[in-house]
C-alpha positions as CSV (number, residue, x, y, z in Angstrom):
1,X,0.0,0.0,0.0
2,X,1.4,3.7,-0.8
3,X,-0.2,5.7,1.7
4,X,-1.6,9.3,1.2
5,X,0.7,11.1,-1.3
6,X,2.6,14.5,-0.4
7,X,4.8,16.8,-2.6
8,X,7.3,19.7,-1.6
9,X,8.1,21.7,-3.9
10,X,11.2,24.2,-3.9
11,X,12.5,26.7,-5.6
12,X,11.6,25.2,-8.6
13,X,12.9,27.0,-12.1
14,X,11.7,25.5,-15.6
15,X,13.3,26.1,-19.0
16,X,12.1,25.3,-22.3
17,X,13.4,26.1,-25.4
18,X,16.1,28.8,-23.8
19,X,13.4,30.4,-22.2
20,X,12.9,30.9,-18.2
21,X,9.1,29.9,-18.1
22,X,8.7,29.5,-14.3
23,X,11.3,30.9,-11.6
24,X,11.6,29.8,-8.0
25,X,8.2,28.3,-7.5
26,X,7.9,26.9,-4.2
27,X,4.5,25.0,-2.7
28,X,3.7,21.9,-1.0
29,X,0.5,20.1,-1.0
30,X,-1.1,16.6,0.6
31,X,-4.1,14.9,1.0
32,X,-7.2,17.1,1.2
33,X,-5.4,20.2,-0.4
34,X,-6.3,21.9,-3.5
35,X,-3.7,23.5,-5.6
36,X,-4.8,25.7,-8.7
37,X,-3.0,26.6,-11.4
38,X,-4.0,29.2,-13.7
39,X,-2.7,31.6,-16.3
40,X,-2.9,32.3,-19.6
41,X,-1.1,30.4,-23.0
42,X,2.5,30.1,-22.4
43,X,2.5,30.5,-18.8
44,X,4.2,27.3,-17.6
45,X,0.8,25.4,-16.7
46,X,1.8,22.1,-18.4
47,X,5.1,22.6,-18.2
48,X,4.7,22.7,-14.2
49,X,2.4,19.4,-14.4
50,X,5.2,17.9,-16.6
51,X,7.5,18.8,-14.1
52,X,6.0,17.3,-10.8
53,X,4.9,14.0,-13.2
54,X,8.5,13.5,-14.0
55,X,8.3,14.3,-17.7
56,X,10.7,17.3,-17.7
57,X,13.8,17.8,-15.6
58,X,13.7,21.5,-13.6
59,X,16.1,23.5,-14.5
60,X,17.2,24.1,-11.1
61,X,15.1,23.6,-7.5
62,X,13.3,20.2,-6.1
63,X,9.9,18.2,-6.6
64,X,10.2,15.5,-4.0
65,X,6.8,13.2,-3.6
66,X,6.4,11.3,-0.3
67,X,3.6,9.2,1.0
68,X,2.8,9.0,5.1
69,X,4.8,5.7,4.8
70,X,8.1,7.6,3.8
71,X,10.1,9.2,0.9
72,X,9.2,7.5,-2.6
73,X,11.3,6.0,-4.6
74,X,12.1,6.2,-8.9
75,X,9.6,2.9,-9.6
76,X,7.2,4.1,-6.7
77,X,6.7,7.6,-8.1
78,X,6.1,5.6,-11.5
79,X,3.4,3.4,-10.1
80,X,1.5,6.1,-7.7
81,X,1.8,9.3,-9.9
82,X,-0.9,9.9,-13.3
83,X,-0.7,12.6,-15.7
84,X,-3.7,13.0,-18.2
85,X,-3.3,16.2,-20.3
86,X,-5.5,17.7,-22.8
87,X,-4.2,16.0,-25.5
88,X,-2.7,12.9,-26.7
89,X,1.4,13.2,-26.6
């Protein structure tokens, strides 16, 4: 059993294409919370979701995901984390 999922998120930067899209984003959010992210085209929506799914590498800061059981590890963020986008990749 995984437990009830947390991530910390800090000081995260993205980059995409040689261009600083988000810069030193920092939240954290667990069971029960409700994060919203909004903006218009270009922001760094996706990108962020990306990001915290494992699909893109930050630029520079840290996504760590931990369940009340403990830290998670590479095959354990595979199996607990989903990300369903808009479109088909």
């Amino acid at each position: 059993m995984m437990g009830s999922l947390r991530f910390e998120v800090e000081e995260l930067m993205i980059e995409r294409g040689g261009r600083r899209i988000l810069d030193r984003v920092s939240f954290s959010a667990g069971p029960g919370d409700y994060v919203e992210v909004t903006g218009p085209n270009g922001a760094g929506k996706t990108s962020l979701l990306r990001t915290l799914a494992g699909l893109l590498r930050p630029a520079d800061g840290r996504v760590f995901a931990a369940s009340n059981l403990g830290p998670l590890d590479d095959d354990e963020k595979m199996r607990a984390l989903h990300f369903v986008g808009h479109r088909d990749g």
